[in-house]
ROTOR-888994 format. One record per residue: residue in three letters; x, z, y of N, C-alpha, C in turn. Coordinates in steps of 0.1 Angstrom, whole numbers, plus 5000, padded with zeros to 4 digits. Layout:
BEGIN
ALAXZYXZYXZY;...
***
This chain:
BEGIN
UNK497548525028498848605027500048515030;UNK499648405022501348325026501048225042;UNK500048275047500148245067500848365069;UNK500348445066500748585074501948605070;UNK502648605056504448565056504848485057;UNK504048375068504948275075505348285084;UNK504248375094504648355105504848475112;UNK504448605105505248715111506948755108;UNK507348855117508448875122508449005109;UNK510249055106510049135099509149295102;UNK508949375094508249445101508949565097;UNK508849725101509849835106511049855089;UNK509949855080510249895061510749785060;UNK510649665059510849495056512349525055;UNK513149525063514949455066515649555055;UNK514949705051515749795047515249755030;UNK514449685024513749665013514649545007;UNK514849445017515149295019516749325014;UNK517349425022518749425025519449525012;UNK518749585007518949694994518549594983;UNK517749514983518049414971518949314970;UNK519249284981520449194984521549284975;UNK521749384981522649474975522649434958;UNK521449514958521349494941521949414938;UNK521349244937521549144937523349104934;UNK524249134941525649114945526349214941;UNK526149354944527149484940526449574929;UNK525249554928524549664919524649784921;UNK524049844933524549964938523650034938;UNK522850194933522150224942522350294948;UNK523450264964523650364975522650324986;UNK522150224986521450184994519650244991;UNK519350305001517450355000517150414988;UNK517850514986517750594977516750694978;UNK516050694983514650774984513150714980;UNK513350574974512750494965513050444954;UNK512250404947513150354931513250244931;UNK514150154921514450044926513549924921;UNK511849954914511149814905510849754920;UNK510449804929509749734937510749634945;UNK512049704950513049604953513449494943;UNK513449534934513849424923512849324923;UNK511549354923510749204922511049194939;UNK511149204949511549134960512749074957;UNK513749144951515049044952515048974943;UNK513948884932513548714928513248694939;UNK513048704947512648624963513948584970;UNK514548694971516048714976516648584967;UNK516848644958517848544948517448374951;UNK515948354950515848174951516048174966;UNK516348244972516848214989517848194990;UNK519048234982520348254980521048244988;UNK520448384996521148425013522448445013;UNK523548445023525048455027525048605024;UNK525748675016525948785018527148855024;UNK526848965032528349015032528749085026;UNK529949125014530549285008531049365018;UNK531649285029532349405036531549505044;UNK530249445041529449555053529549685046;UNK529549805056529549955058528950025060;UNK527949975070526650035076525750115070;UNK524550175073523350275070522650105064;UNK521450205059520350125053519950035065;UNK519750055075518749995084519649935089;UNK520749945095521749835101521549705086;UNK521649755079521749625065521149565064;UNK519649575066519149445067518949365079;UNK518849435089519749385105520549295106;UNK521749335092522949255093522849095082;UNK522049175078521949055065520848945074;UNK519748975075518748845085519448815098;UNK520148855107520448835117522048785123;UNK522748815112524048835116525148775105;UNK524448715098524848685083524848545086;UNK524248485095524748325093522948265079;UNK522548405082520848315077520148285081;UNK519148235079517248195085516848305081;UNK516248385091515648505090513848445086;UNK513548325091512148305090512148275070;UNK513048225070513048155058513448265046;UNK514248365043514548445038512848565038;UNK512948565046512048685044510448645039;UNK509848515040508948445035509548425017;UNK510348395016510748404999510948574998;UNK511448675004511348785003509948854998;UNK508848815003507848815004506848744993;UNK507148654990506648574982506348654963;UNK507648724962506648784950506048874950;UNK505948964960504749094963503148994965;UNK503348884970501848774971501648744958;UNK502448734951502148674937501748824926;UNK502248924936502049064922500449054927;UNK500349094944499049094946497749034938;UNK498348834938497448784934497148824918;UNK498348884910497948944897497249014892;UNK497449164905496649244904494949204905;UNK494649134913493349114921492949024903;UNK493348974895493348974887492349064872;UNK493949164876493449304869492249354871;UNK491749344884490549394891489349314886;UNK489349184884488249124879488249144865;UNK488949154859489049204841488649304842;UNK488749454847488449544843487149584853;UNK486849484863485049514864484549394853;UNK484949324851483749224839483849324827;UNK484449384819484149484813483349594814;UNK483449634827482149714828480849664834;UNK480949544843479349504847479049344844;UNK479849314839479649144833480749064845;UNK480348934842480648824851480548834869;UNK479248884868478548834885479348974886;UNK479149124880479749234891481449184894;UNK482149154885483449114884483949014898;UNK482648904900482848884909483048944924;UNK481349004924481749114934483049194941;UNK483349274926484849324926486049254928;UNK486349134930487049054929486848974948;UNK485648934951485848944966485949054974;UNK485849194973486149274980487649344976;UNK488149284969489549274970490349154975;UNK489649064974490548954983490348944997;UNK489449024999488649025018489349125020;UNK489549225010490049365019491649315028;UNK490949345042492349345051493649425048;UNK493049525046494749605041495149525029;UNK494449485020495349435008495949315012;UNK495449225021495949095025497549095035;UNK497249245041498249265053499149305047;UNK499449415037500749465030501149355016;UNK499949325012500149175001500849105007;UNK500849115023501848955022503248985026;UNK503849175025504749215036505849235018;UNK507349215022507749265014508449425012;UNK507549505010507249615007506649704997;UNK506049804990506549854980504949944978;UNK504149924984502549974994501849904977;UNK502049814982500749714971500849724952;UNK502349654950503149664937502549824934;UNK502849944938502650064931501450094932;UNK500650054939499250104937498449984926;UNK498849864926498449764921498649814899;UNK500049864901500649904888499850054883;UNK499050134896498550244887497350194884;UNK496350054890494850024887495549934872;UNK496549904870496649834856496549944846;UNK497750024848497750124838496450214836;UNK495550234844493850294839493250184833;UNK493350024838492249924831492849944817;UNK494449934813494749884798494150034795;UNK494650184801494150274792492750254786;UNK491650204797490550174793490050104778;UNK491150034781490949934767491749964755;UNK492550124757493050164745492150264739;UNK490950274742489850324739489550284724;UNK489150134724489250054714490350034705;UNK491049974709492349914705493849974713;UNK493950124703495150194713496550134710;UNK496950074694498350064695498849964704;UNK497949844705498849764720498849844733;UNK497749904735497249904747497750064753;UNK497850164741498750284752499750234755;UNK501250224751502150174755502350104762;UNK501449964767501249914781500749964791;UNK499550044789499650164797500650234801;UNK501350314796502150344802503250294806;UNK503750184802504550074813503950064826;UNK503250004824502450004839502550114843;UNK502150254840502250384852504050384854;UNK504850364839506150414843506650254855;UNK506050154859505950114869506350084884;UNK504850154882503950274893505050364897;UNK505950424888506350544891508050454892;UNK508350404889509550324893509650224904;UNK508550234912508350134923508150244935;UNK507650354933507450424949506950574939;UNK507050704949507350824939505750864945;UNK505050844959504150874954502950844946;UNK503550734934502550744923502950854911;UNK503450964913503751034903502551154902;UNK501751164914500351294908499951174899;UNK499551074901498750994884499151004875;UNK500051034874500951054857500051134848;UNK500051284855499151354845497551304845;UNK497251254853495851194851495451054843;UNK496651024842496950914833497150954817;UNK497951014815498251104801497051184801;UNK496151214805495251274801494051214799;UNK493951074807493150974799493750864784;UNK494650954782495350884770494750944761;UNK494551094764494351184758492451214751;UNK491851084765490651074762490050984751;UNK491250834751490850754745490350824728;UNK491250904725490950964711489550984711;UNK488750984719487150984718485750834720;UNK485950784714485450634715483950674722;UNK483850634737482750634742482950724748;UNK483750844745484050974757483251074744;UNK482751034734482451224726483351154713;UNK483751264704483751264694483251194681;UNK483851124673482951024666482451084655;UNK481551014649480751054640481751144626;UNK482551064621483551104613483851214613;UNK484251244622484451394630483451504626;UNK482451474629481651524625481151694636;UNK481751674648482051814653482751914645;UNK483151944641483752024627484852074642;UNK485552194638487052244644488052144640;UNK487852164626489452024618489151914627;UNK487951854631487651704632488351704647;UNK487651854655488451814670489751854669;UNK490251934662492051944664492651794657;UNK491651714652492551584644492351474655;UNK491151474665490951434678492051444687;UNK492151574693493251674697494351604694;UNK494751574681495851574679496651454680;UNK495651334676495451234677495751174695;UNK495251214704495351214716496351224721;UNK496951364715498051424724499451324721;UNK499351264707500251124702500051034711;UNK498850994716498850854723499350914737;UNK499251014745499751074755501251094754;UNK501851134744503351094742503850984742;UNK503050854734503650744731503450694753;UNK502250674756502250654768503250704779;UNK504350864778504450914786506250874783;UNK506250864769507650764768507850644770;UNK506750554772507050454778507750424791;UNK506550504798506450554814508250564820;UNK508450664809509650714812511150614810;UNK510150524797511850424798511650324805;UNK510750284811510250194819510950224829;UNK511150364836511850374849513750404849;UNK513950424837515050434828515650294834;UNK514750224828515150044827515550034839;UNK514750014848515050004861515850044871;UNK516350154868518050204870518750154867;UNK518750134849519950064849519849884851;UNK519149884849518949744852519749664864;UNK519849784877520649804887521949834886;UNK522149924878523549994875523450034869;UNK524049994855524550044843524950184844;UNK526150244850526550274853526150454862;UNK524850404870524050534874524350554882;UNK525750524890526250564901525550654912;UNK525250784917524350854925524350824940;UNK523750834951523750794962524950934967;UNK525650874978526250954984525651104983;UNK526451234984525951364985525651414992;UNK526051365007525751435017524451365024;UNK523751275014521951205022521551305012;UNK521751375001520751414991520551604999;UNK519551655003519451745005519151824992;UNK519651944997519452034987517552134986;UNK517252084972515852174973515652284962;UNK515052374966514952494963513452574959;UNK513052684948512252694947511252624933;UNK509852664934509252534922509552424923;UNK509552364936509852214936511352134935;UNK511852274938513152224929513452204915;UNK512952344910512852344892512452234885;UNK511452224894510452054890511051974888;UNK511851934897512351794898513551794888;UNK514151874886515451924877514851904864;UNK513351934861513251934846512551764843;UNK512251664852511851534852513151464842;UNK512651424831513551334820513751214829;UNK514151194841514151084842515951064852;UNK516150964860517350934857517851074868;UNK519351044872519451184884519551114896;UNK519650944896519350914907517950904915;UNK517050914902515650954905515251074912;UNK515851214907515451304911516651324924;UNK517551224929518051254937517351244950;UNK516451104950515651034956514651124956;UNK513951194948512951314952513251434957;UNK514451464960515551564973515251494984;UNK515351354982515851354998513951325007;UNK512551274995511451275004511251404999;UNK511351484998510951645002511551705012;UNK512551645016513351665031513051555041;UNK512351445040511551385050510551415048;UNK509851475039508051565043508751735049;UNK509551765051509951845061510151815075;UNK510351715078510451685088509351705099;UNK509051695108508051685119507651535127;UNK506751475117506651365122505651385135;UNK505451265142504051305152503151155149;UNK501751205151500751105145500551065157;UNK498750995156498050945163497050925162;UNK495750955165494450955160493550935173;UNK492850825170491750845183492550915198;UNK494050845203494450895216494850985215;UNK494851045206495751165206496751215195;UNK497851285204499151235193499151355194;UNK500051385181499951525178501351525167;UNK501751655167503051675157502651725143;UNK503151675130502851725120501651635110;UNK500551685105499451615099498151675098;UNK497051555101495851605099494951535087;UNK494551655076494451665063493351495062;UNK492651545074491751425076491751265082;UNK493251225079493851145092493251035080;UNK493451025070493750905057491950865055;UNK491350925056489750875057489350845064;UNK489750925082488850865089489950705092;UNK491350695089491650535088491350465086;UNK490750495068489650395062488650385067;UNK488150455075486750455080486950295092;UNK488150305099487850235106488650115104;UNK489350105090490149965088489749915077;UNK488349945074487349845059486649785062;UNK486149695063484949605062483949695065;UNK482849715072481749795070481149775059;UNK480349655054479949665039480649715027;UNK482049735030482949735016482049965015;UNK482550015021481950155017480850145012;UNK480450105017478550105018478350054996;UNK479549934996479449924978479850024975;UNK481250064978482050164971481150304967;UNK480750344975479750474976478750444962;UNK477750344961476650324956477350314940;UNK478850224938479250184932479750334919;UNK479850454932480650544932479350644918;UNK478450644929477050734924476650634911;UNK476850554910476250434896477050524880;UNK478650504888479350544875479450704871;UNK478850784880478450944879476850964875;UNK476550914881474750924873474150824860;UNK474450724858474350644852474850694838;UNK474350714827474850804814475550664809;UNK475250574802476050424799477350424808;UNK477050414821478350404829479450514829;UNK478950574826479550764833480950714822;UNK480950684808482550704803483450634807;UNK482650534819483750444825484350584839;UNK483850654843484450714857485550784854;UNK485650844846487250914844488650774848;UNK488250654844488850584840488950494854;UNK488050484865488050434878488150534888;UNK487250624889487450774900488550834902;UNK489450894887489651054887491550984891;UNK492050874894493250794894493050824911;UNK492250734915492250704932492050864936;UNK490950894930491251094935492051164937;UNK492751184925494051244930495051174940;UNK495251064938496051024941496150984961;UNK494350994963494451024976494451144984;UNK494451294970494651354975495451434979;UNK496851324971497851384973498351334984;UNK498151214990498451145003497751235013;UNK496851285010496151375025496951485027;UNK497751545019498551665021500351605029;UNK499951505029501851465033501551485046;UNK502951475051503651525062503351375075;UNK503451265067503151085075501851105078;UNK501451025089500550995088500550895096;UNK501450765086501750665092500850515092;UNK499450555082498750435080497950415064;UNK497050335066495750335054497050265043;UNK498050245045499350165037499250285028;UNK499150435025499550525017498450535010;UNK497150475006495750485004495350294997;UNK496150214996495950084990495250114975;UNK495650224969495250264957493450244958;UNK492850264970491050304972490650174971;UNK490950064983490449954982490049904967;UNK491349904959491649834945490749924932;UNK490850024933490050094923488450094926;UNK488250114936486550124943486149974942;UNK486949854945486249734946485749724926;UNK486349804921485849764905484849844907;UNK484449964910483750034908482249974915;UNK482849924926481049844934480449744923;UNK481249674916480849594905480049624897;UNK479549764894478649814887477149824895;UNK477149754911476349794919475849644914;UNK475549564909474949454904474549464892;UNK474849574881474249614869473149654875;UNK472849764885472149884883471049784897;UNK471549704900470749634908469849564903;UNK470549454894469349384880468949454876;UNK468949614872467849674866468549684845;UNK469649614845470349614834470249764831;UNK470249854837471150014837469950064846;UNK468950074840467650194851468050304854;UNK467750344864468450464873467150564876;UNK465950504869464550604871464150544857;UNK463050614860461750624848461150464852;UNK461050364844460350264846461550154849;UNK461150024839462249954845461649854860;UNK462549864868462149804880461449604875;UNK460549634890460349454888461049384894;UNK460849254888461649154891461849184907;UNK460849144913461249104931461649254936;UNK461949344925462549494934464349434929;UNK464149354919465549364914466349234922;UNK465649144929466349074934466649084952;UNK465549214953466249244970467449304969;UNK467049374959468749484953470149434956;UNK470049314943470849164943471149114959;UNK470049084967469949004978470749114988;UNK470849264984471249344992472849334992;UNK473049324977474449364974475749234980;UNK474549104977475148964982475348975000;UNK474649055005474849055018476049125024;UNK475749255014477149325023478849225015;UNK478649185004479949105001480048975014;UNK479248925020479048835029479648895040;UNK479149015044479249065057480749135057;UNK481149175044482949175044483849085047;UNK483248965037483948865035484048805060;UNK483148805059482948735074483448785084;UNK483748925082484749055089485949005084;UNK486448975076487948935070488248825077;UNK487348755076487848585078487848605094;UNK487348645104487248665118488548735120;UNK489148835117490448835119491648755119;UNK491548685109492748575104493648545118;UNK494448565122495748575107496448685109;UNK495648775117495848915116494949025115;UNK495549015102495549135093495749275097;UNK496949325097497349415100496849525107;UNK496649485122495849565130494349535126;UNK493749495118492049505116491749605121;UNK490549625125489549725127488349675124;UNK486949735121485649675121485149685130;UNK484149635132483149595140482749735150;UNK482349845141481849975144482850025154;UNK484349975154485450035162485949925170;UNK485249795172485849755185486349655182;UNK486849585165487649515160489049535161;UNK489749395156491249385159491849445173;UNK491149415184491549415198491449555201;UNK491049645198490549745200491749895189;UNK491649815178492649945169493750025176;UNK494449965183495549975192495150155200;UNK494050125203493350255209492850395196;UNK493250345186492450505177494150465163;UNK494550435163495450425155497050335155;UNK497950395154499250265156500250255141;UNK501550255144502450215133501850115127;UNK501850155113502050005103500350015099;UNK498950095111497750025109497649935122;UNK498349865128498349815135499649725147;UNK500549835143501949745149502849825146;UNK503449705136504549785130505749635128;UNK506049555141507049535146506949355140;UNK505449325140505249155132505249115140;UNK504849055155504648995161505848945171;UNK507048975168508248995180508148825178;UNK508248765166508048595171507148555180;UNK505648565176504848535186504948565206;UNK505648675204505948685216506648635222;UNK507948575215508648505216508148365222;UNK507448305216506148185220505448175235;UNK505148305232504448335244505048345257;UNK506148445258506948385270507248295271;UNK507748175258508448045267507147955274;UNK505747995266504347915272504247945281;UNK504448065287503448065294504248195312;UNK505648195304506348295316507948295314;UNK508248105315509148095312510448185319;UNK510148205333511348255347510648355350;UNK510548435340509548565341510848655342;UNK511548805349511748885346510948935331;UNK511748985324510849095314511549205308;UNK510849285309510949405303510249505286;UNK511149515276510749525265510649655260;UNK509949715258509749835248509149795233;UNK509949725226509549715211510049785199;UNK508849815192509149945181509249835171;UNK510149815165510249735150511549695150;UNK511849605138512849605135513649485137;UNK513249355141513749235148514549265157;UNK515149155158516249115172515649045181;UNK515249085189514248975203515348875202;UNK516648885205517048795211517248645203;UNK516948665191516948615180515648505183;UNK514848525190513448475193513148435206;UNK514648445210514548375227513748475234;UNK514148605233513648735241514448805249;UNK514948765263516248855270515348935278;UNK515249065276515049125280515849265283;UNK515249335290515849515294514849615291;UNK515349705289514549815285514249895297;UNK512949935301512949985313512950135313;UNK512850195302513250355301514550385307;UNK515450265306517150305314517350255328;UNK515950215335515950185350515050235361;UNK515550255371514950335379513850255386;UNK512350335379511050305383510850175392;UNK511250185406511150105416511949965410;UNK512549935404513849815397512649735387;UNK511849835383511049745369510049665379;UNK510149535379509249435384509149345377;UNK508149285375507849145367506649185354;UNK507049125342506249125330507049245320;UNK506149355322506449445310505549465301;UNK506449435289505749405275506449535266;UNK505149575261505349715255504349725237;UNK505149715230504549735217503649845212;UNK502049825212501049925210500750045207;UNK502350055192502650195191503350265198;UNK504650205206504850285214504350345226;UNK502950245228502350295243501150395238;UNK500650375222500150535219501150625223;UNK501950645217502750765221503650785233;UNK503750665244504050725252503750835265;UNK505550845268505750965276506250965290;UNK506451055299507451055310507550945311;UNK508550875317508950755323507850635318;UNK507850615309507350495300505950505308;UNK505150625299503850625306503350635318;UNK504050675329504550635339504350515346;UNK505150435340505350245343503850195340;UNK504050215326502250195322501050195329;UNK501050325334499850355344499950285359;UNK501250245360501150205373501450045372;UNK500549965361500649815356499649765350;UNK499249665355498049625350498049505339;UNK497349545327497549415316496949345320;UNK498149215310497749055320497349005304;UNK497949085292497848955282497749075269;UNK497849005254497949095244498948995234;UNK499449005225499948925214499648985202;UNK499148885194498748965184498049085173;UNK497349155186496549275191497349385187;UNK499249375189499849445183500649475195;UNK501049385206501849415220501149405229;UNK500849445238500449405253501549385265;UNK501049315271502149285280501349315296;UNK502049375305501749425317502149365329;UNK501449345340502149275355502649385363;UNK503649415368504549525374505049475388;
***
């Protein structure tokens, strides 16, 4: 992770993340990217702050000119700023991956913990948005805490609801769509009142005993749901005292249940202002990309088959077995509420959105399922029989020998990409070099590489004409990149090296695809640009 935020360029989300903490930082404002909450900018801007970048007050501009203006035009090191930008989302990552081995050694000892703990540090998407400063990792990372502590308020609820729900109120102060987990969260609050998942002895089944269960529950689901709530409290004001609302004319007006909804959320109004304005970008008409074909709007199925092709092949193959362990398995089973029923909703609320911008909205699966494979080494020793008869030894160590292979065969898929991340693909799809063709944006190029290219022209095409179609958010020129854009010249004029960023040549059109077809690739960068002879 800290290669990969060394040596990529900012990427499309980065400058507007970077440049709204800055803000924080200096004016305390939240007019800036008000369609997110501000925990996750805030642990980026400790990065900001030990960088102690030049600011300007007098800037004016939109969100996205701002961090434009701040890395580029501010009189800073854009390489050097955004690597401390970055630097605490690597360190939340490394905490989380943490959380991950604590809450699989609880359920399958030491050796599954391990397990779960290398298919989180191999997983490519966690390594590629781990190292971006961005808001992807922090909020999925904050909902796997708040189910491990619930877990453990099972036992011991009075520390442990209340940090639970810190952690979801988080989750939910870092990025909005962790808000379907809330109620699946309060309602595993609601389970802990049952030690083991039934009713305890004391109880006795009685009506009194379950309404004192009941009742019991529905307290620790309050004390958790007020935390949650001041947790994200905090984090407004922690910004601005004050509360100041984002301008009125970004906040669209919404109407309907989902308006009423958001109206009755106890939480701040610059919160629910920020939930006006993404229910008016899930109106929008975005256009995807799937397997070569682009298309307007969303397909329900875009978010799996991504995963399908940006995991490790072995990593499913745990997840699944790890999946069936904690559903069949009677011992295991009171752990599934507490691993499954979080990543479930929560990806199924991602399948219904309007983006369908990348396995980036789905970080929550890697993190919860790698705990869950951990259980695939209980049931493999034979700890946890899954039949009639306990297995023999040499059945229980092909099991073992099975389970060590596919963590092998991740781990060696990971490491063969290095030091990019981002565009992974598996094996089954062609690899890194190949993603470019079934998927683009931020699973594959989303605007990291504009240095490297930079590199590459002076190696290797120094008195090159060039020609640039780049999607992201850098300054070429910033990188020793003079180029023109060839969409504003007439067909016959474009000669030399045209270099066109991957996502835009998924989606291109008219002119563009045009040039394209009539140019043959000479080179690639990164497996995120290609560059063409014209």
């Amino acid at each position: 992770m800290v290669t990969a935020a060394a040596e990529q360029t900012p990427t499309i989300d980065e400058p507007v993340y970077v440049g709204t903490a800055a803000v924080y930082l200096h004016e305390h404002s939240l007019a800036y990217n008000p369609e997110h909450p501000p925990l996750g900018k805030l642990l980026i801007a400790a990065g900001v702050a030990a960088a102690r970048p030049h600011f300007d007050a007098s800037f004016t501009g939109d969100q996205g000119r701002l961090g434009r203006h701040l890395l580029y035009e501010s009189g800073n090191d854009p390489w050097r700023l955004m690597l401390w930008a970055r630097s605490p989302v690597i360190v939340a990552a490394l905490l989380f991956g943490l959380a991950v081995f604590a809450f699989a050694r609880e359920l399958a000892g030491t050796a599954g913990a391990l397990v779960a703990l290398a298919l989180y540090a191999f997983s490519p998407d966690l390594i590629a948005h781990g190292s971006l400063a961005t808001l992807d990792v922090p909020a999925a990372g904050f909902v796997l805490l708040s189910a491990w502590l619930m877990w453990r308020a099972r036992r011991r609820p009075r520390p442990y609801v209340p940090l639970a729900g810190a952690a979801l109120g988080a989750a939910v102060a870092t990025k909005m769509n962790a808000l379907p987990a809330v109620p699946v969260l309060l309602a595993l609050a609601v389970l802990t009142a049952w030690p083991g998942g039934r009713r305890s002895a004391a109880d006795g089944g009685t009506r009194a005993g379950t309404a004192r269960v009941l009742a019991a529950g529905a307290g620790r689901a309050a004390v958790a749901g007020a935390a949650a709530v001041a947790v994200v409290w905090i984090s407004y004001l922690a910004v601005d005292p004050h509360l100041r609302p984002p301008s009125p004319h970004t906040v669209p007006a919404v109407h309907g249940l989902r308006g009423a909804l958001v109206d009755l959320l106890p939480l701040p109004g610059a919160y629910r202002d920020g939930m006006r304005i993404q229910f008016g970008l899930e109106a929008r008409p975005w256009q995807g990309f799937l397997f070569g074909h682009v298309y307007t709007g969303a397909r329900w199925y875009y978010l799996p088959v991504a995963l399908l092709v940006k995991t490790p092949l072995g990593a499913p193959a745990l997840w699944a077995a790890g999946t069936a362990a904690l559903t069949a398995v009677r011992r295991l089973r009171r752990a599934a509420p507490y691993v499954l029923a979080p990543p479930a909703v929560l990806l199924a609320g991602a399948m219904h959105s309007s983006r369908d911008f990348g396995t980036r909205y789905a970080l929550f699966l890697p993190m919860f399922l790698a705990v869950a494979a951990a259980v695939t080494v209980t049931v493999a020793a034979g700890a946890v029989p899954v039949a009639a008869g306990a297995p023999t030894v040499r059945r229980a160590r092909r099991r073992l020998a099975v389970v060590a292979a596919l963590v092998v065969f991740v781990a060696v898929s990971s490491l063969r990409t290095f030091p990019y991340y981002l565009p992974y693909s598996n094996e089954a799809f062609g690899g890194p070099a190949k993603t470019h063709l079934r998927l683009h944006d931020s699973n594959v190029d989303w605007g990291q590489d504009l240095g490297r290219l930079g590199d590459r022209l002076r190696a290797r095409y120094p008195r090159e004409r060039v020609w640039l179609v780049y999607k992201g958010s850098g300054v070429p020129a910033f990188y020793g990149i003079h180029a023109a854009d060839p969409r504003g010249a007439p067909p016959e004029r474009v000669h030399g090296l045209l270099v066109v960023s991957d996502s835009a040549a998924a989606k291109a059109k008219g002119r563009l695809a045009a040039l394209i077809r009539s140019a043959r690739p000479v080179g690639e960068v990164g497996h995120s640009i290609t560059l063409y002879r014209r």
